[in-house]
MDAnalysis code that builds the backbone (N, CA, C; Angstrom):
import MDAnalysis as mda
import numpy as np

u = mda.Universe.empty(264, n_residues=88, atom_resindex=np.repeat(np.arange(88), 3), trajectory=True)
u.add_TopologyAttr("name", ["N", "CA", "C"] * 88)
u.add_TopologyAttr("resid", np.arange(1, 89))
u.add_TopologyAttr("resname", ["UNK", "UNK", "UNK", "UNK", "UNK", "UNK", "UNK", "UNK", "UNK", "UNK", "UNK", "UNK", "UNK", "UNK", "UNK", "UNK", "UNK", "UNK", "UNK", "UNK", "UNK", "UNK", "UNK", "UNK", "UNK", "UNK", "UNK", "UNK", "UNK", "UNK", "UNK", "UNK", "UNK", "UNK", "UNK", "UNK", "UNK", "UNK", "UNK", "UNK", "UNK", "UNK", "UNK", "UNK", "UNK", "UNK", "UNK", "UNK", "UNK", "UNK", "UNK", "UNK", "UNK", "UNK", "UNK", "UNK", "UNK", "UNK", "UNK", "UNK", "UNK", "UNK", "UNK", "UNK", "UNK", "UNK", "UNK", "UNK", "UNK", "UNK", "UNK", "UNK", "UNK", "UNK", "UNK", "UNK", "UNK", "UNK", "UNK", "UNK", "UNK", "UNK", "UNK", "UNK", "UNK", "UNK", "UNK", "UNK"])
u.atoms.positions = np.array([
    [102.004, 102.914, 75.898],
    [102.322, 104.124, 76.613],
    [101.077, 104.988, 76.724],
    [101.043, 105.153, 77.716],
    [100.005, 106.201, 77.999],
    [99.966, 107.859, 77.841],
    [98.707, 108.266, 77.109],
    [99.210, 109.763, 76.483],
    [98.205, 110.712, 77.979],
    [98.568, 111.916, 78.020],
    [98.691, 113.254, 78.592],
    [96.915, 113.444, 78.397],
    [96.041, 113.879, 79.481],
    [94.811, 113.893, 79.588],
    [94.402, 115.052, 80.159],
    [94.252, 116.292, 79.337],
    [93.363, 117.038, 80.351],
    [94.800, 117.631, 81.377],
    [95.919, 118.108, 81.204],
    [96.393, 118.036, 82.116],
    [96.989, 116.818, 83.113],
    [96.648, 116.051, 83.196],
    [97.013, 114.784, 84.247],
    [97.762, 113.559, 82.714],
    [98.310, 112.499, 83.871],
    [99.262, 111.776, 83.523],
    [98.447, 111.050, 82.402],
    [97.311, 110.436, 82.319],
    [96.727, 109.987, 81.925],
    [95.332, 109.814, 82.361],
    [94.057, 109.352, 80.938],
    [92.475, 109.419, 81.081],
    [92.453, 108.997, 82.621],
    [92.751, 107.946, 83.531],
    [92.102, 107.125, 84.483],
    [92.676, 108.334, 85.455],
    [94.101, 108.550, 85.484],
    [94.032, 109.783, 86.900],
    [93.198, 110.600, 86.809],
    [92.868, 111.626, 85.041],
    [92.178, 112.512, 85.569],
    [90.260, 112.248, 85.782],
    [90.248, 110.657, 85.914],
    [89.030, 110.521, 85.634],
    [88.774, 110.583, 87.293],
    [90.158, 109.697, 87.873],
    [89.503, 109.271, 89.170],
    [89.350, 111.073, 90.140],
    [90.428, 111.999, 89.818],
    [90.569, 113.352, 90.462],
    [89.057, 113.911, 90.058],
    [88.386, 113.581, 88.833],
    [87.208, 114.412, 88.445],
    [86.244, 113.895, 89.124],
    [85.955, 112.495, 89.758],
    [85.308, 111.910, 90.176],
    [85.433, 112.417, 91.715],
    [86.583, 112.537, 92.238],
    [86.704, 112.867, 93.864],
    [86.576, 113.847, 94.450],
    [86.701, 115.197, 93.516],
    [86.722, 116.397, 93.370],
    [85.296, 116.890, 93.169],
    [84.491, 116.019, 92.437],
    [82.963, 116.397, 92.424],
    [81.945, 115.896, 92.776],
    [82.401, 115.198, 93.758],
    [81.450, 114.148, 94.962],
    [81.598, 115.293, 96.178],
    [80.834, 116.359, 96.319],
    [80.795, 116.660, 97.845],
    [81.882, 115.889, 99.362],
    [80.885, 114.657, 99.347],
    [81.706, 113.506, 100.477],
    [83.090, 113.456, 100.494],
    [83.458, 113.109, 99.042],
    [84.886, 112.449, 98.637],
    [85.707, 114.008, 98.828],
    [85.090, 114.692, 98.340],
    [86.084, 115.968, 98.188],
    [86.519, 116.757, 99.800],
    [85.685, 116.838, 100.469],
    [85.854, 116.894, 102.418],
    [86.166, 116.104, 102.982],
    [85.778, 114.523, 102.024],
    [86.983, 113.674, 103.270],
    [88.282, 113.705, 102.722],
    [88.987, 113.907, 101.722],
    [89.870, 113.788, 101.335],
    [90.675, 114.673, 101.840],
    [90.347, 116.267, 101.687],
    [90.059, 117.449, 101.767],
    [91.043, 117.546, 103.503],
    [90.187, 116.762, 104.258],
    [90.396, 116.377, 106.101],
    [91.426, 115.647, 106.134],
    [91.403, 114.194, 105.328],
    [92.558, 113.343, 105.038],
    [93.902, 114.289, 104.872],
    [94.005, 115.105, 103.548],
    [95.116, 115.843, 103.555],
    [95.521, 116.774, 104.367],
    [94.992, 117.192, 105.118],
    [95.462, 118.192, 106.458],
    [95.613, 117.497, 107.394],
    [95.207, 116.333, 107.606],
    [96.049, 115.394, 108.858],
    [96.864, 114.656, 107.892],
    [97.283, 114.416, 106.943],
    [99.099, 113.407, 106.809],
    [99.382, 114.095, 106.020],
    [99.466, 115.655, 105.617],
    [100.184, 116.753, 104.929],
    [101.366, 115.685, 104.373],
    [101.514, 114.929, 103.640],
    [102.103, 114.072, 102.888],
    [101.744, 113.487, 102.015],
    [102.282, 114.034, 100.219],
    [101.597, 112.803, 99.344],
    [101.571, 112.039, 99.108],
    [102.930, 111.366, 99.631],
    [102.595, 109.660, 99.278],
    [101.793, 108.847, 100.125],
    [101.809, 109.637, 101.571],
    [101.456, 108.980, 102.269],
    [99.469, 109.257, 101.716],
    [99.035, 110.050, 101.668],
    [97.927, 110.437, 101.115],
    [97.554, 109.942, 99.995],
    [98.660, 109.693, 99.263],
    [98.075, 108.860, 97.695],
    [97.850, 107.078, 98.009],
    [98.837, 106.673, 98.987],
    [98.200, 105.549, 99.482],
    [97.186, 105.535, 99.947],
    [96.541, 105.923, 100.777],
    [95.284, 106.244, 101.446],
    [94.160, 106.479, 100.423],
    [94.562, 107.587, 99.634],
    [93.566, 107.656, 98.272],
    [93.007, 105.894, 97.962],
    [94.066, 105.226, 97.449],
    [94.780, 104.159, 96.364],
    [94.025, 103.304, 97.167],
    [93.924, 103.074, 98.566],
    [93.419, 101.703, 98.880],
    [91.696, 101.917, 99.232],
    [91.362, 103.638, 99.906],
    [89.977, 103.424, 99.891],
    [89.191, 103.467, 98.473],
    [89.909, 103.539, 97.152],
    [89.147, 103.538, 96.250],
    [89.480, 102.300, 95.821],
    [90.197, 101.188, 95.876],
    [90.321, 100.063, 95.617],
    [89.402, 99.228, 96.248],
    [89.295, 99.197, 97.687],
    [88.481, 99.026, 98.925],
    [87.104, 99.070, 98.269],
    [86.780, 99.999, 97.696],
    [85.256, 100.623, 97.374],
    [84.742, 99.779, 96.269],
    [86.181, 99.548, 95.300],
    [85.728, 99.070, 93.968],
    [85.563, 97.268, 94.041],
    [85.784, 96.631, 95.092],
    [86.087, 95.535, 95.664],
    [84.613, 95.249, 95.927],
    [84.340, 96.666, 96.808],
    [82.549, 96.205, 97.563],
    [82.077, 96.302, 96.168],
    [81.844, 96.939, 95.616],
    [80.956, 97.067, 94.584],
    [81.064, 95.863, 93.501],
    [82.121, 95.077, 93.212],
    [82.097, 94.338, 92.570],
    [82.306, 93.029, 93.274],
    [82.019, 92.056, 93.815],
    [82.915, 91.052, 94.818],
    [83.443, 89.858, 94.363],
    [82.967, 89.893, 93.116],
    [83.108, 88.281, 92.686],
    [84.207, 88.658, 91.368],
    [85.145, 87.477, 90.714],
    [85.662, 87.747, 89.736],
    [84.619, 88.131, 88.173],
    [85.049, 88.931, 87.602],
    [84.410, 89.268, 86.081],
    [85.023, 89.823, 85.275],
    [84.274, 89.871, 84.323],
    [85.054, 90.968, 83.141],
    [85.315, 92.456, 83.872],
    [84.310, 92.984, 84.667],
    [84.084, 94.417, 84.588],
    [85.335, 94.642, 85.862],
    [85.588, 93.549, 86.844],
    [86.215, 93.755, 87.906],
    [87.593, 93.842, 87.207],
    [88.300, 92.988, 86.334],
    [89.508, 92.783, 85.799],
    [89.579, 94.180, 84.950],
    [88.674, 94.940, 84.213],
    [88.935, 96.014, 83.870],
    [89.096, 97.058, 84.642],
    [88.555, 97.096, 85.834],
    [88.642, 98.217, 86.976],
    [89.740, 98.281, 87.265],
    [89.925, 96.642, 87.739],
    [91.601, 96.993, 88.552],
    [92.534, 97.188, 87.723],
    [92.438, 96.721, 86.548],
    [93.605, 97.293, 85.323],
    [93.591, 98.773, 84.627],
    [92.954, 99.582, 84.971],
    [92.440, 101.013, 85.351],
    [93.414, 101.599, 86.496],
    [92.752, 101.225, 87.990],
    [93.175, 101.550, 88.675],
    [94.684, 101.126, 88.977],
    [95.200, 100.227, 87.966],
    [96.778, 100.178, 88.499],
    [97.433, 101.431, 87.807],
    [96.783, 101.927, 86.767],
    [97.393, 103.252, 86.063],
    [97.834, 104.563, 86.070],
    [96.504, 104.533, 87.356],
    [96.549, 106.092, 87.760],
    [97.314, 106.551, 88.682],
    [98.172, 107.844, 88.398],
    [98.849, 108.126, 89.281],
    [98.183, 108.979, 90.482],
    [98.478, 108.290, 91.520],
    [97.705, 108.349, 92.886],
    [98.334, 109.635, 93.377],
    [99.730, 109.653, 93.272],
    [100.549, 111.116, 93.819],
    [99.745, 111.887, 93.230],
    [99.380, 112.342, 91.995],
    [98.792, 113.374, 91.111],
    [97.636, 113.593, 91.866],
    [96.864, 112.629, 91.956],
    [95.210, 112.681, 92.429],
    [95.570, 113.792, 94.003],
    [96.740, 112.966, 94.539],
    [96.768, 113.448, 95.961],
    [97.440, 115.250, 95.991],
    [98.270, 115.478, 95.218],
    [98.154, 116.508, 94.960],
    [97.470, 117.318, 94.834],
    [96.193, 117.047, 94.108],
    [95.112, 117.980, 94.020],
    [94.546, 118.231, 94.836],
    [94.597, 117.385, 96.387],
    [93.731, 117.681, 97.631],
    [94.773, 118.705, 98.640],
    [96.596, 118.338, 98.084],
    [97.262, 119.256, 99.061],
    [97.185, 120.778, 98.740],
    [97.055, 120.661, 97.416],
    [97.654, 121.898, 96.330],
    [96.387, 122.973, 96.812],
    [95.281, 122.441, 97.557],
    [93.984, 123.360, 97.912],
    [94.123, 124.030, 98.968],
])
């Protein structure tokens, strides 16, 4: 079971929100993203696949480090992350 982080559901949501939130880029496109599909799920998908997408390029081949990413990223709650771009 996963414990309470900082506020967020758990370490990996609030890692990936701290990460998106303090990238300039990530934080205005997201920022744009959420004012055109004013919807969070629909927005937390969108989150969910361009950072999956990203973590794919960066890693391409099977490994240790890739199997830990994506077992990371199945954790985080994406609604939460996306929240933080409507809630602005």
């Amino acid at each position: 079971m996963c414990q309470k982080y900082q506020g967020y559901e758990n370490y990996e949501t609030w890692c990936v929100s701290l990460w998106l939130n303090n990238s300039e880029a990530d934080y205005e496109h997201f920022r744009e993203l959420a004012k055109e599909l004013k919807d969070v799920k629909k927005l937390a998908i969108s989150i969910e696949n361009e950072i999956g997408n990203y973590g794919d390029e960066l890693i391409e081949s099977a490994c240790l480090f890739k199997d830990l990413l994506n077992n990371s990223l199945e954790v985080v709650n994406w609604e939460e992350v996306a929240k933080d771009f409507l809630d602005e």
